[in-house]
C-alpha positions as a Markdown table, in Angstrom:
| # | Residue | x | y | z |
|---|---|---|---|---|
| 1 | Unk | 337.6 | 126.7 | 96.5 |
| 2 | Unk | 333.9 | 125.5 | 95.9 |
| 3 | Unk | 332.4 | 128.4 | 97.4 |
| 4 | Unk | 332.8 | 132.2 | 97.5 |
| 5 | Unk | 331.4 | 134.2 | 100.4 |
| 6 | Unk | 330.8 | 137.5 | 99.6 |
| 7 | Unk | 330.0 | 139.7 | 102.7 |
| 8 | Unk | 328.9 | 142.9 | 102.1 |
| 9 | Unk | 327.9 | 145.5 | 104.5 |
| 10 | Unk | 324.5 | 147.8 | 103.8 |
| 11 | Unk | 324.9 | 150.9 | 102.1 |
| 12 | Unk | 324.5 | 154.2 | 103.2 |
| 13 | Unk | 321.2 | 154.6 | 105.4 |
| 14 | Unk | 319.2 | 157.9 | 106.5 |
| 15 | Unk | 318.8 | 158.5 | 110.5 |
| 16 | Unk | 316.4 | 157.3 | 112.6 |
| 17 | Unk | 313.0 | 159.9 | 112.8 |
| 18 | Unk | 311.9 | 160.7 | 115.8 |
| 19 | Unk | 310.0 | 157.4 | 117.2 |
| 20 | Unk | 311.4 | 154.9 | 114.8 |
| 21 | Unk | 313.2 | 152.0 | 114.8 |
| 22 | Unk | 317.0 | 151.7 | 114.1 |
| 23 | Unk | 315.3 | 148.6 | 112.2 |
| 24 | Unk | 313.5 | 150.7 | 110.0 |
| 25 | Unk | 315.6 | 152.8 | 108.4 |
| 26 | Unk | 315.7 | 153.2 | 104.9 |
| 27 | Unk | 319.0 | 153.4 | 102.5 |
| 28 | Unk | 319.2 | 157.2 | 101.2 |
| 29 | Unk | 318.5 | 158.3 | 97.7 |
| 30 | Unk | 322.6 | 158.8 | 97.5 |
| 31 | Unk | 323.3 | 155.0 | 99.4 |
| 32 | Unk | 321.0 | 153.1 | 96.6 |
| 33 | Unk | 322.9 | 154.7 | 93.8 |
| 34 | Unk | 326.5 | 154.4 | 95.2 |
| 35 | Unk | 325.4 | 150.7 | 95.9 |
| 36 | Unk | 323.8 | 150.0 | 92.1 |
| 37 | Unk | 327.3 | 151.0 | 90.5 |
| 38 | Unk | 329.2 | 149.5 | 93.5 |
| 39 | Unk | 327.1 | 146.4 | 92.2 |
| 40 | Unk | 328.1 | 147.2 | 88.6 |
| 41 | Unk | 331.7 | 146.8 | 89.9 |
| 42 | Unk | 330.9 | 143.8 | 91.2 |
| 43 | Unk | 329.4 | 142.5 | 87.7 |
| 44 | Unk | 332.6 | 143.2 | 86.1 |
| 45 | Unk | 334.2 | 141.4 | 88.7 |
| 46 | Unk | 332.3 | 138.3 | 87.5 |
| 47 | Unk | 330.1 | 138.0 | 90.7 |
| 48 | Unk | 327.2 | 136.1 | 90.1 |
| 49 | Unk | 325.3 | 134.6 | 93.6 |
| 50 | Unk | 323.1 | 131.8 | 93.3 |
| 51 | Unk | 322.2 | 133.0 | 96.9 |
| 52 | Unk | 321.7 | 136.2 | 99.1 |
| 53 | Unk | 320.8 | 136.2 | 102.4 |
| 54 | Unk | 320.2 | 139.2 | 104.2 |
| 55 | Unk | 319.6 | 140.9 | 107.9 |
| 56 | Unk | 316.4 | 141.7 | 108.2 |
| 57 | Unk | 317.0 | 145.3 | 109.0 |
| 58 | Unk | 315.2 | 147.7 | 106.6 |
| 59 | Unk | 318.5 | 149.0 | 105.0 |
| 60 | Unk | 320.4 | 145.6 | 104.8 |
| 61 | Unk | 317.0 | 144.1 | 102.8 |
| 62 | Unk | 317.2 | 147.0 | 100.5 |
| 63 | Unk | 321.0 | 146.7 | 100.2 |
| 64 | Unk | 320.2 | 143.4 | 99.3 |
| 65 | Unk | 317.6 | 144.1 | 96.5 |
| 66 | Unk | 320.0 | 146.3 | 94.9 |
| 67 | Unk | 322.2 | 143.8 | 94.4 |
| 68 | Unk | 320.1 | 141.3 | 92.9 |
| 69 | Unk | 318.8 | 143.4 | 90.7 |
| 70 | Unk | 321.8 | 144.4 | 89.2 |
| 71 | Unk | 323.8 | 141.0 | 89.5 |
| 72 | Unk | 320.9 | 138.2 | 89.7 |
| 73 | Unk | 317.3 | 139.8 | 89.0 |
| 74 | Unk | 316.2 | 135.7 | 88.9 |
| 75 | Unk | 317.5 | 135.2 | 92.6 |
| 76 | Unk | 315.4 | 136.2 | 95.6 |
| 77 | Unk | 317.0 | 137.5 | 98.9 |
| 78 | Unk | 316.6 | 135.6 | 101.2 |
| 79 | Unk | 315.6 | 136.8 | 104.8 |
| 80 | Unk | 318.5 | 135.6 | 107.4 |
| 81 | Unk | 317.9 | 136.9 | 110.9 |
| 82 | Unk | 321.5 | 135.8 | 112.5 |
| 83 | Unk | 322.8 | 138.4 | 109.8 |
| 84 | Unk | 320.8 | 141.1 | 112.1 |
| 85 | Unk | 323.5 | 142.9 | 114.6 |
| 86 | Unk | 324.4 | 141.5 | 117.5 |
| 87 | Unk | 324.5 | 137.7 | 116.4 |
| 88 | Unk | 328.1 | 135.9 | 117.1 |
| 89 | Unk | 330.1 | 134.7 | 113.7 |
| 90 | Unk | 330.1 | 131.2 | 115.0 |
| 91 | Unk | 326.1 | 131.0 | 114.7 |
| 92 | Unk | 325.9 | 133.1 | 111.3 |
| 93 | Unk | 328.6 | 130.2 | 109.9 |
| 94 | Unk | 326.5 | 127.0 | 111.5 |
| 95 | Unk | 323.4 | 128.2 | 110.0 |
| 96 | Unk | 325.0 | 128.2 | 106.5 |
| 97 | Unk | 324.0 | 124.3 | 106.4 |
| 98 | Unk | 320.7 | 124.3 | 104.0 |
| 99 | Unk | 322.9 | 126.9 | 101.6 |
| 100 | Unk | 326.2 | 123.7 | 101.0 |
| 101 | Unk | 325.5 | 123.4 | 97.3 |
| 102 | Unk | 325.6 | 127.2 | 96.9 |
| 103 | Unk | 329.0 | 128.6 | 94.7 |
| 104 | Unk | 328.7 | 132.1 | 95.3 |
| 105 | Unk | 326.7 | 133.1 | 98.4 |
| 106 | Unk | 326.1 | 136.7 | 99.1 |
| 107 | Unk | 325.8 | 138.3 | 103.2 |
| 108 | Unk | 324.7 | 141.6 | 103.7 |
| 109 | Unk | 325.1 | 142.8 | 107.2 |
| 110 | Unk | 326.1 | 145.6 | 109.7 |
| 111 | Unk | 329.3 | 146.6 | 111.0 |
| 112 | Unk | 330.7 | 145.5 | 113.4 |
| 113 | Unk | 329.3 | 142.2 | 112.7 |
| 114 | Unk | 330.6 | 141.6 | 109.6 |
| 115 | Unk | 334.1 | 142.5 | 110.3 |
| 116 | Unk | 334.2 | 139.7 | 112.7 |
| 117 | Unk | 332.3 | 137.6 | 110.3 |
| 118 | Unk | 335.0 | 137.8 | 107.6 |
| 119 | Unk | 337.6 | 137.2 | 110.7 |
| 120 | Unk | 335.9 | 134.3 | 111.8 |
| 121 | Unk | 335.6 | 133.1 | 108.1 |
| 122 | Unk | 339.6 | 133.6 | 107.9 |
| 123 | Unk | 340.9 | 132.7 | 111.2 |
| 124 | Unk | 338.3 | 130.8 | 113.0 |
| 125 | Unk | 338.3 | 133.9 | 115.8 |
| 126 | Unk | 336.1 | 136.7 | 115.4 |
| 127 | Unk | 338.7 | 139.0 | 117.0 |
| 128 | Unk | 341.7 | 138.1 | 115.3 |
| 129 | Unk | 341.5 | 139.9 | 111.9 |
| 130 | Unk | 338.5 | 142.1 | 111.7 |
| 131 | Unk | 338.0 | 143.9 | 108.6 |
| 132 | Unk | 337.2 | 147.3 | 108.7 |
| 133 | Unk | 333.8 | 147.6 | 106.7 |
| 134 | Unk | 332.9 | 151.2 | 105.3 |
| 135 | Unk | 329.0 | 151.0 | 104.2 |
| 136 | Unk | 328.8 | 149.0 | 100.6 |
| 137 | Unk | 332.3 | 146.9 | 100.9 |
| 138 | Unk | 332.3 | 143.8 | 100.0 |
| 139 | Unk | 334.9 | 141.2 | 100.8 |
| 140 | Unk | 335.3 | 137.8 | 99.1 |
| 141 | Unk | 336.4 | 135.1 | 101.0 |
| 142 | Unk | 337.2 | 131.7 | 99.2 |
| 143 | Unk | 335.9 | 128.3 | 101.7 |
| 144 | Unk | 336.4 | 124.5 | 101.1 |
| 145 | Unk | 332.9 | 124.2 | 102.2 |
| 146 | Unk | 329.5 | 125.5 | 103.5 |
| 147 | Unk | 329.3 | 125.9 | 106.2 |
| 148 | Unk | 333.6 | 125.9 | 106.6 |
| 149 | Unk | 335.0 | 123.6 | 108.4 |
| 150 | Unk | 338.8 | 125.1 | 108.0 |
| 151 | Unk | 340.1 | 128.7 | 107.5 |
| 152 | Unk | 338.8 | 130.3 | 104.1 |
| 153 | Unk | 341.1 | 132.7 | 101.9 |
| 154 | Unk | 340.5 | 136.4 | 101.8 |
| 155 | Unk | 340.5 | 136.5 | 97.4 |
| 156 | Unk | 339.7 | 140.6 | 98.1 |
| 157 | Unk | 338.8 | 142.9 | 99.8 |
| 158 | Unk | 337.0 | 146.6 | 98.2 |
| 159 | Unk | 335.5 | 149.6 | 99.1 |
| 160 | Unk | 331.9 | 150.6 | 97.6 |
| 161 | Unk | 334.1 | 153.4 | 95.9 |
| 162 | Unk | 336.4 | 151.2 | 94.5 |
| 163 | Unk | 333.9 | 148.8 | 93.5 |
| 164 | Unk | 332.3 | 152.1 | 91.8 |
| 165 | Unk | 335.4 | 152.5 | 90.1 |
| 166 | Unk | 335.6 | 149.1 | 88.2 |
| 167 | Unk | 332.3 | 149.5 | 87.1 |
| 168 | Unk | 332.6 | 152.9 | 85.9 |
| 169 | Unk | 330.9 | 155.1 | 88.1 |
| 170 | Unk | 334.3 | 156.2 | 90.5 |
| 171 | Unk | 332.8 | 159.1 | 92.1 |
C-alpha cells in the first residue's frame, strides 16, 4: 500500500442550543478527552498523518485538532468541505488529487457519511459495506493510490473505546 486512509468520525458533541446551528456545535468536555486518549491509541498504533482534512462542521474541526495535537502538533488540519454531511463518497475520493504524495492521510467526518466512505474506499459502492461508525472510530483502509483507482484493504477497524484501550486510558 502507499497510502493509508484513516477515516475517523468526530467525537462526542453537545446538542444544538436553542437557535444554533447543527454546524456549530461544539465537542463536550467528556468527547475531547475520550478522543485525546483514543488518539493516544492511535500513537501506539504507529499512526502518524502527514495530512488531516476535516469537515468543516464545528465538532469535526475540533475532532480534528485533537488529533494533531496528540499525533502531529507540526501538521495543520486542513479544512475539506466534501467531508461536511451529505456529500457522496465518489466526490470526497475525486477531490483527494492535490493530497497523491500523502502516506498517511487522516478524514474526520459524520456518520453516515463515513460509513459509506470506508465502503466506497473498499468496494467501489457506497452501499455495499458500510461501516458502522460510533463517534471517535477510526478505520484504516490501505489504497494503491490517491485518489484510488482500485478497491483499498480494510487493515482495521476500532472503536474510540478500543483505541482508549491501547493507549491506556480503557474507560
Amino acid at each position: 500500500m502507499s497510502c493509508v486512509i484513516y477515516l475517523v468520525r468526530h467525537a462526542i458533541a453537545g446538542a444544538a442550543a436553542a437557535g444554533m446551528s447543527d454546524s456549530d456545535r461544539a465537542l463536550t468536555s467528556e468527547g475531547e478527552w475520550k478522543m485525546r486518549h483514543a488518539a493516544a491509541g492511535l500513537k501506539r498504533l504507529d499512526v502518524t498523518p502527514d495530512v488531516v482534512l476535516s469537515s468543516p462542521l464545528r465538532r469535526a474541526a475540533e475532532t480534528a485538532a485533537v488529533v494533531v495535537d496528540v499525533l502531529a502538533p507540526k501538521v495543520a488540519v486542513e479544512t475539506y468541505p466534501p467531508l461536511a454531511p451529505g456529500h457522496e463518497a465518489a466526490d470526497v475520493v475525486k477531490g483527494l488529487r492535490p493530497y497523491r504524495t500523502a502516506t498517511a492521510l487522516v478524514l474526520v467526518g459524520h456518520e453516515p457519511d463515513v460509513g459509506r466512505l470506508a465502503s466506497y474506499l473498499l468496494t467501489g459502492s457506497a452501499d455495499l459495506a458500510q461501516l458502522p461508525f460510533k463517534k471517535g472510530a477510526v478505520a484504516a483502509v490501505g489504497v494503491d493510490t490517491l485518489p484510488p483507482r482500485a478497491a483499498g484493504e480494510l487493515l482495521w477497524f476500532m472503536t474510540s473505546k478500543q483505541l482508549r484501550a491501547i493507549g491506556g486510558r480503557g474507560g
